[in-house]
C-alpha positions in Angstrom: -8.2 31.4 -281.5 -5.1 31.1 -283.6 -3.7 27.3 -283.5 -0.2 26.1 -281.8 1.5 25.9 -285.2 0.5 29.0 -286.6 1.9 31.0 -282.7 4.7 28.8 -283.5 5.4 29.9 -287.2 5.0 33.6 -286.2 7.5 33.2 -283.2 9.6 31.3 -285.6 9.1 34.2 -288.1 9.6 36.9 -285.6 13.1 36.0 -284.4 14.3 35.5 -287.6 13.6 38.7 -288.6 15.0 39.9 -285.1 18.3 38.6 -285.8 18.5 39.7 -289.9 18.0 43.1 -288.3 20.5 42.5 -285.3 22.8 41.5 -288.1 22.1 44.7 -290.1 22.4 47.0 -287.5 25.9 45.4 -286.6 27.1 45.8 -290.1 26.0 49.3 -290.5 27.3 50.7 -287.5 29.0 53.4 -287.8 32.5 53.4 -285.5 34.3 56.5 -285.0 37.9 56.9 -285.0 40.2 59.5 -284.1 44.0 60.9 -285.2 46.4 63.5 -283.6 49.4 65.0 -285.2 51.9 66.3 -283.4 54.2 68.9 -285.1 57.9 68.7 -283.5 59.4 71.5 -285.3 61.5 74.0 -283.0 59.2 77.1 -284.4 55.8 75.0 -282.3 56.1 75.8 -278.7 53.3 73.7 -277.7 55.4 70.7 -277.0 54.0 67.0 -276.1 51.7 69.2 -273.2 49.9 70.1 -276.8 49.2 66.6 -278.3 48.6 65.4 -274.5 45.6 68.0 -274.4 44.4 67.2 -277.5 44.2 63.1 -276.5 42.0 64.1 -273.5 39.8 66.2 -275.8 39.2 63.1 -278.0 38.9 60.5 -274.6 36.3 62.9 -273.9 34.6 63.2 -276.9 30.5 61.8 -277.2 31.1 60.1 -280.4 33.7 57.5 -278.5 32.6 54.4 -278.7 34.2 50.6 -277.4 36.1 50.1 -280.9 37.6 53.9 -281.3 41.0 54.0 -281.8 43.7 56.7 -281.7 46.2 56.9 -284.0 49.1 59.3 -283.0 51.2 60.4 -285.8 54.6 62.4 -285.8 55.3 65.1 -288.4 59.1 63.8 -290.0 61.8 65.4 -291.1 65.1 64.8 -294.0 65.5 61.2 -292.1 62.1 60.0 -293.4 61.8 61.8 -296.8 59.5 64.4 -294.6 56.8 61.6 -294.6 55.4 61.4 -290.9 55.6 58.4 -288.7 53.3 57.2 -286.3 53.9 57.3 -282.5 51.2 55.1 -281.1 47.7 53.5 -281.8 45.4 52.5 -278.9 42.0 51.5 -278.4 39.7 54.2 -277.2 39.4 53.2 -273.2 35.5 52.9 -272.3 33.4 51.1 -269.5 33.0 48.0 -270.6 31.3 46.3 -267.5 28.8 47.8 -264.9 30.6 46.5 -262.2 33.9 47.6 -263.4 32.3 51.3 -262.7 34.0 54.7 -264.0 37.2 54.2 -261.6 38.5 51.3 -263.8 38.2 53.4 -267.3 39.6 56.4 -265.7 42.8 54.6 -264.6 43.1 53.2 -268.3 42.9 56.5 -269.5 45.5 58.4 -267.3 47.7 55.2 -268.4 47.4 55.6 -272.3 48.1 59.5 -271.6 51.3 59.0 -269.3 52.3 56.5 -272.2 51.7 59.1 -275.1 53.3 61.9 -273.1 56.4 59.1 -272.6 56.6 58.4 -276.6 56.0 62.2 -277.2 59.3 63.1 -275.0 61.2 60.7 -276.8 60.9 62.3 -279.9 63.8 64.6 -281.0 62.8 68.6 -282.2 63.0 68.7 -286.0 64.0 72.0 -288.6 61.5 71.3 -290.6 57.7 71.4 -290.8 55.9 68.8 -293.9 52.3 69.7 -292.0 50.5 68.5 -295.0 52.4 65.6 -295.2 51.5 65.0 -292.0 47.8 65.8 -292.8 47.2 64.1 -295.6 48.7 60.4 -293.8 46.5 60.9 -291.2 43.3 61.7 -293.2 44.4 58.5 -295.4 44.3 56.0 -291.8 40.7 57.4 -291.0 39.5 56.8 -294.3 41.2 53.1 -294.4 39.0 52.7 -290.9 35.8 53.6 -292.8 35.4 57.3 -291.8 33.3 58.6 -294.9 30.2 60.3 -295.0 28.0 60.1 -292.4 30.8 59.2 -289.7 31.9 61.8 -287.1 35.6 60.9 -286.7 38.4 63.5 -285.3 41.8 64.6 -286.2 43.4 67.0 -284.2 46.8 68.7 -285.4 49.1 70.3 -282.7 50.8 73.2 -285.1 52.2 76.1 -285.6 50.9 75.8 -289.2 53.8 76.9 -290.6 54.6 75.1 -293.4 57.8 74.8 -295.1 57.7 70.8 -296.6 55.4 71.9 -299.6 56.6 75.1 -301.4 53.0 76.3 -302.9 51.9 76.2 -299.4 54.8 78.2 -297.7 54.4 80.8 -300.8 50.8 81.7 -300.3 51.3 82.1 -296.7 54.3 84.0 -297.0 53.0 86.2 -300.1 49.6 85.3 -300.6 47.2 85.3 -303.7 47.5 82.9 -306.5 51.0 83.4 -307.6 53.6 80.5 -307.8 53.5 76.8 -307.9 49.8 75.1 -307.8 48.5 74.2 -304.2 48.3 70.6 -303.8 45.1 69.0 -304.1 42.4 69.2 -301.7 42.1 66.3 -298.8 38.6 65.0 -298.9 37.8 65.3 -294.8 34.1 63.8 -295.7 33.0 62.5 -292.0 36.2 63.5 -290.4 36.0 66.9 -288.1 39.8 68.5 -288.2 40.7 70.9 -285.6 44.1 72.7 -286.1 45.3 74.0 -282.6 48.4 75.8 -281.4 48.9 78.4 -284.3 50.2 81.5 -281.7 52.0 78.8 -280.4 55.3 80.0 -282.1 58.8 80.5 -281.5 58.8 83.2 -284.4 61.4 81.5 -286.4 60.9 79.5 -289.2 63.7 77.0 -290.8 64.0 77.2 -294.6 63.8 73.7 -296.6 67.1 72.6 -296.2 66.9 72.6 -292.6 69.1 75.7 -292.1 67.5 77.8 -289.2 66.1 81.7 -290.4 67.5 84.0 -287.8 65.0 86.6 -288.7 61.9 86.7 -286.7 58.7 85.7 -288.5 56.2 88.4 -288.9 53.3 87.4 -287.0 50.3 90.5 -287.5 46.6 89.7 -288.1 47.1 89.5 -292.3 49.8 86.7 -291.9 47.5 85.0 -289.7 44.7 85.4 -291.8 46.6 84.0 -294.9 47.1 80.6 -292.3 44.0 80.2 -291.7 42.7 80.8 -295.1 45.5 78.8 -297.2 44.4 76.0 -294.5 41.2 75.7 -294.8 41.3 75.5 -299.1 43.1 72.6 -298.6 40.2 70.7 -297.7 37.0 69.4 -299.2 34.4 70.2 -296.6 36.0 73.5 -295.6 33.2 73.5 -292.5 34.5 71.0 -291.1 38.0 72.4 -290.6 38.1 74.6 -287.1 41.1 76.8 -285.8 42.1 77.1 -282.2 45.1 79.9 -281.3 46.4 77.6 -278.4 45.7 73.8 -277.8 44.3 72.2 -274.7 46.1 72.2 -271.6 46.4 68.8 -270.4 45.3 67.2 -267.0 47.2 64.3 -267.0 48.3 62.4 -264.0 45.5 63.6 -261.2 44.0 60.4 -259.2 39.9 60.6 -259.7 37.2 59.0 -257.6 34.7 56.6 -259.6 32.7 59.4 -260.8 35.7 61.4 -262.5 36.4 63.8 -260.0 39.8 64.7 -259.3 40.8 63.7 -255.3 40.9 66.7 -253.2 38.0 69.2 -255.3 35.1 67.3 -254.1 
């Protein structure tokens, strides 16, 4: 029969070594984090309905947890030196108490989406389009938030995909193959899933670099749209992690739920 001390000196020795691996756990928890970009440019016909959608794809999203946050940047323009700006950051809403029940995160979330949708309308439509600009910030925040290998973070981009801020890039879609000035390097999206949506979201006019409007309408067949895709996707690292939706979520902002998520009047 084993003595007081020594059940003492193993309890002792037992919580101690619960609470180095509480502490280890805590460190090496991985927190996900998310970023949309919103492309203003008169040739995206998405509109703020396009980064709304998008937000309620990532509130939704299983990797959310009670630190996620949500960056929201803006693509810029002549005014900014075409470097993007942000629009908002919020925490992620989740259901932090039991009691407070589903009802409670819901409302938060309809409230961070009527504020992005506000924000969004505020912004004026630009002539221009520095996507990877715009790309490259917000890959930059996620890896400043820890997003690396082994994380499962988001970035959503609301585009036409029509770029016309970096030359090399507007050249290969326009002519294709290697010809021209050097693309820019690739973006290393290690632990960060990028989904492009809203590409045959187009007005079918494009503005050249000085901001000057083409009147000519884009050519939109399956080859141009190819070349998108493909001059796209090079541009990153882990090219399977880079997806491609034609139109971007439709939003369901605004609708009153019950506690279990259900919108009021579809029960």
């Amino acid at each position: 029969m084993k003595s007081p001390l020594v059940i003492l000196i193993s309890a002792c020795l037992a919580s101690v070594s619960f609470v180095g691996w509480r502490m280890h756990a805590m460190r090496n928890h991985t927190v996900n984090h998310y970023e949309l970009v919103q492309d203003p440019s008169r040739s995206f016909t998405g509109g703020c309905a396009s980064i709304v959608g998008a937000a309620e794809d990532v509130l939704r999203d299983p990797g959310v947890s009670a630190d996620s946050t949500l960056t929201v940047l803006v693509l810029g323009d002549q005014s900014t030196a075409n470097e993007p700006r942000r629009l908002a950051a919020y925490t992620i809403p989740t259901v932090r108490k039991v009691i407070e029940g589903r009802r409670a995160a819901v409302e938060r979330e309809d409230r961070l989406l009527q504020d992005l949708r506000a924000r969004c309308e505020s912004v004026r439509p630009t002539p221009v389009s520095p996507i990877y600009l715009g790309v490259k910030q917000a890959v930059a925040d996620l890896q400043a938030e820890g997003c690396k290998e082994g994380a499962h973070c988001g970035l959503w981009v609301s585009t036409d995909l029509e770029e016309n801020g970096v030359r090399a890039i507007e050249q290969r879609i326009s002519r294709g193959g290697a010809r021209g000035d050097p693309l820019p390097a690739r973006l290393d999206n290690s632990g960060i899933t990028v989904t492009f949506c809203g590409f045959a979201q187009t007005a079918g006019q494009l503005c050249g670099r000085s901001g000057r409007e083409i009147r000519s309408a884009v050519v939109r067949d399956p080859h141009r749209d190819d070349r998108l895709l493909a001059v796209w996707q090079s541009l990153f690292a882990r090219q399977e992690l880079v997806r491609f939706a034609p139109y971007c979520p439709e939003p369901n902002v605004g609708l009153a739920h019950d506690a279990a998520g259900t919108p009021k009047g579809q029960r």
